[in-house]
N, C-alpha and C positions, 0 to 999 in steps of 0.2 A: 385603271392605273393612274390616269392624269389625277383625278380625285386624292386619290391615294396619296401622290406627289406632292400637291398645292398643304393639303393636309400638314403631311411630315415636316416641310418646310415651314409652313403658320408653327407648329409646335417648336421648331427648331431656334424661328425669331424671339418668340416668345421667351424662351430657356434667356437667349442673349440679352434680350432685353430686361428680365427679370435681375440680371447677375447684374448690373451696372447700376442697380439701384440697392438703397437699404439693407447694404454688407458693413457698413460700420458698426461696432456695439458700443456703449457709449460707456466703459469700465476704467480702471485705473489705469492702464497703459493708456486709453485713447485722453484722459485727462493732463496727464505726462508731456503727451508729446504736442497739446494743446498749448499749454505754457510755455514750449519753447520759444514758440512764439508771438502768440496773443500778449495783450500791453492787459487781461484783466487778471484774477484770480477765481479761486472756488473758497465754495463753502459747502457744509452738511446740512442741510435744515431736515425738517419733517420728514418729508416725502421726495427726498432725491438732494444732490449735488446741483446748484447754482452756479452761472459763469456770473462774473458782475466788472463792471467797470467801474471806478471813483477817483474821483480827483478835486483839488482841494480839501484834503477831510478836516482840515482845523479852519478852516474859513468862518468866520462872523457876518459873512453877506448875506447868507442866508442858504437853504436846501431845497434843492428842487431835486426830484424824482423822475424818472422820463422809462415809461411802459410803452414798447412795441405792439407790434399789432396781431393781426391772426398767422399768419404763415413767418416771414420773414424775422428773425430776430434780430437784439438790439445793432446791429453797424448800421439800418434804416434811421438810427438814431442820432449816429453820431455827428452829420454837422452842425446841431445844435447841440450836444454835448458838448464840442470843440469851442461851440459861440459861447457856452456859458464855465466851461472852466476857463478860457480867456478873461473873462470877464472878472473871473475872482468867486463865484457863486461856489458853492461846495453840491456837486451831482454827483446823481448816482444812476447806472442804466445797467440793465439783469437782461440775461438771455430767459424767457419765461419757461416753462416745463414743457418739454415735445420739442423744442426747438435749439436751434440755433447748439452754441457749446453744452447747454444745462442738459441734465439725466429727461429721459424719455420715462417716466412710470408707466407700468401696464396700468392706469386706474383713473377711473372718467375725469376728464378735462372741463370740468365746471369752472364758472366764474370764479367762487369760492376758493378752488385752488388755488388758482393763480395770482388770486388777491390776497390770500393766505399768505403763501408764497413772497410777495414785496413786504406782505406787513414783517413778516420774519425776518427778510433780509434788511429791512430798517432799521431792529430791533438791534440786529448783532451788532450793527455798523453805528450802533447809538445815533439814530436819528431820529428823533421826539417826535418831529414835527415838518411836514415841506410842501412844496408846491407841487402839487401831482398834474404830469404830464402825458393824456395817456393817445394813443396816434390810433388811427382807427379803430381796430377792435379794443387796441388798450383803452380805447373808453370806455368800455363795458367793464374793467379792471378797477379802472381808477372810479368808479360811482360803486361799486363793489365794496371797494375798502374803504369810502366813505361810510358806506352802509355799515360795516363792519364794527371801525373806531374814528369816528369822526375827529376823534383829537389827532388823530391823526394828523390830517388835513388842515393844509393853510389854504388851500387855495385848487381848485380844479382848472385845466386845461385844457379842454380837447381839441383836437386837431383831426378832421375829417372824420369824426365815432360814428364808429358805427351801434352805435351801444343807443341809437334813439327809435330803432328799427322797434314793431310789433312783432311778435314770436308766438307763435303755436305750441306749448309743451308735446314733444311725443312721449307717447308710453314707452316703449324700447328705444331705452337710448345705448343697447350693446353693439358693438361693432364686429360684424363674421367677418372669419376670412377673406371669404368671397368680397364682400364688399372693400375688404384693403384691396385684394389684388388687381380688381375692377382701377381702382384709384389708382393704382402703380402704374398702371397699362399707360393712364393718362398722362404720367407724370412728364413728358417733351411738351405737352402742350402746355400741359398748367407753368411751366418758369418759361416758354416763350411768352404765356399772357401775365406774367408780370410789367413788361412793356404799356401794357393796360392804364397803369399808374399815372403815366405821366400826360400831362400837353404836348409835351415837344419829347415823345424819347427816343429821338435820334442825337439827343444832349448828354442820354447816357447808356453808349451802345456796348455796355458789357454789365448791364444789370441782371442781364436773364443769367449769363454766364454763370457770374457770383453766385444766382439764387441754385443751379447745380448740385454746389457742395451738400446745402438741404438735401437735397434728394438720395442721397448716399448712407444718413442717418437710417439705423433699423427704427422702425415703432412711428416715423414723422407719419405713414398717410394713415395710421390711426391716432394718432393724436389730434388730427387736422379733420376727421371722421368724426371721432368724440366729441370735438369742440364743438362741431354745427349743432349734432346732437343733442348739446344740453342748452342750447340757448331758450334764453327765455325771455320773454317782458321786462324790464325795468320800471317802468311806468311808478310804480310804488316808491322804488329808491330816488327815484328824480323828487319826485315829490318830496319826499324827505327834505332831500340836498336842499331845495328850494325856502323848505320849513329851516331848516337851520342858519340859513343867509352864509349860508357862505360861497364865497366870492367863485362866479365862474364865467369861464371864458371860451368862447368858441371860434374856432377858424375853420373855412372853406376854401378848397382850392375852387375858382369859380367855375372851371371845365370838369370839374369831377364827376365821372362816369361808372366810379366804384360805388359811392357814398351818395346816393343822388338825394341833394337838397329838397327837394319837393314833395320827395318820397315820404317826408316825416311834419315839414317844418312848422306846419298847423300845431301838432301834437307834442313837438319841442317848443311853443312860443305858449301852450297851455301849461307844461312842468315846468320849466326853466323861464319865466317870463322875464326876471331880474337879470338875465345872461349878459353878458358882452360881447359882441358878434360882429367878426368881421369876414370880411371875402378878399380872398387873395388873388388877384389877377394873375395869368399867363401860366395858369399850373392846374394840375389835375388835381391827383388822390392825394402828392404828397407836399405839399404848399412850401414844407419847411426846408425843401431839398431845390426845388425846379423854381421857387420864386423868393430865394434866402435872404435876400435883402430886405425886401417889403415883407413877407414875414416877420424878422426879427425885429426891425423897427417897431412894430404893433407888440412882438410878443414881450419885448425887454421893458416898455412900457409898462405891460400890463404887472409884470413882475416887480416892476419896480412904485406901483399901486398897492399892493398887496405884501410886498416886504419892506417892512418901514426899517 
């Protein structure tokens, strides 16, 4: 009987904990009532509905592009979105696919996608050409879309990528069931360890909070499944980057414990030797956020290198 009990009850938690997650659909009413009061817009491209933000669009300073990272969409973005429309620069920052306000597709979450995906959303917004910004995983994004249309590209940016990492292709990159609901289960802990990010994140004690709202989206723990899924190597596209000279720049938070420096940087100083590389003091994963000052100094710099 006690068994019995313990049982019902695990099944019972279960039920409740299942219900408090991934009950939103992400269709025209949830769009609607997105804009009432979100400061961005949507669009239709390919393969889903885009949230995007932009500001300055008739600007002559120049375009810079700014790609979030694996989990978290673009608001990780926004204090230097904020630094560079101040500034007079004409940006642009997209929620990527699975995330954030953008459509969730049932359909694997490859680089490609999501690189697809910015080139697209450049295209509509007539943006020729910009300095691509991409935050840890968006660095695997933004070497993507290099690879893709290098006219693209004025200029590359990474800020803690994780895009220098070696990868093992798996054969099955499909995502069961089972393995979303296994991820669900987890999901209190994975936005308590967004905290993870920072040096100091008792600086920002309602980040996990925010990260939450993610968790409510139906289709996020397979998109977030898909993603690991399809990662791959780079190694060839860096090479590339490197073969075409064009200008790139890399930032460290120095305590970064997501992105570990060492982990790569043999194999990042073989592809990318012509890099610009700095280390940011007093910050973890996100440099541009926990150390914004000495960041933006180095970063506005470098921007202002590369857009004459």
């Amino acid at each position: 009987m006690n068994r019995l009990i313990i049982f019902t009850l695990f099944l019972i938690s279960c039920q409740i904990t299942s219900s408090d997650y991934e009950y939103i659909i992400k269709n025209q009413n949830y769009r609607t009532e997105v804009l009432k009061n979100a400061k961005g817009e949507y669009v239709e491209l390919s393969d889903g509905f885009t949230y995007f933000e932009e500001a300055n669009k008739d600007s002559n300073q120049g375009n810079v592009v700014l790609v979030h990272g694996y989990s978290i969409p673009s608001y990780i973005m926004e204090t230097t979105f904020n630094s560079l429309k101040d500034r007079g620069y004409r940006v642009l920052m997209m929620d990527l696919y699975g995330r954030g306000y953008s459509d969730n597709p049932d359909i694997p979450q490859t680089d490609f996608l999501r690189a697809n995906q910015v080139i697209e959303l450049m295209e509509y917004r007539g943006i020729e050409n910009a300095v691509l910004v991409g935050l840890s995983n968006g660095g695997r994004i933004i070497s993507k879309i290099a690879d893709l249309d290098s006219e693209k590209v004025n200029s590359l940016f990474y800020i803690a990528s994780a895009g220098f990492f070696e990868h093992i292709e798996v054969s099955d990159k499909s995502v069961s069931q089972e393995e979303i609901d296994k991820f669900i289960q987890g999901y209190p802990e994975l936005s308590e360890s967004q905290k993870n990010d920072f040096f100091n994140p008792e600086k920002f004690p309602n980040w996990s909070k925010k990260y939450d709202e993610l968790l409510t989206h139906f289709g996020f723990a397979k998109a977030l499944i898909s993603t690991t899924k399809n990662l791959v190597s780079l190694d060839d596209i860096h090479y590339k980057i490197d073969s075409l000279d064009i200008p790139v720049y890399t930032f460290w938070g120095r305590h970064d414990n997501v992105v570990v420096y060492d982990d790569f940087k043999d194999r990042l100083e073989k592809m990318l030797p012509n890099r610009k590389e700095f280390f940011i003091e007093n910050s973890g994963h996100l440099p541009h956020m926990e150390n914004q000052d000495d960041f933006e100094k180095l970063f506005f710099k470098g921007l202002s290198e590369v857009i004459k």
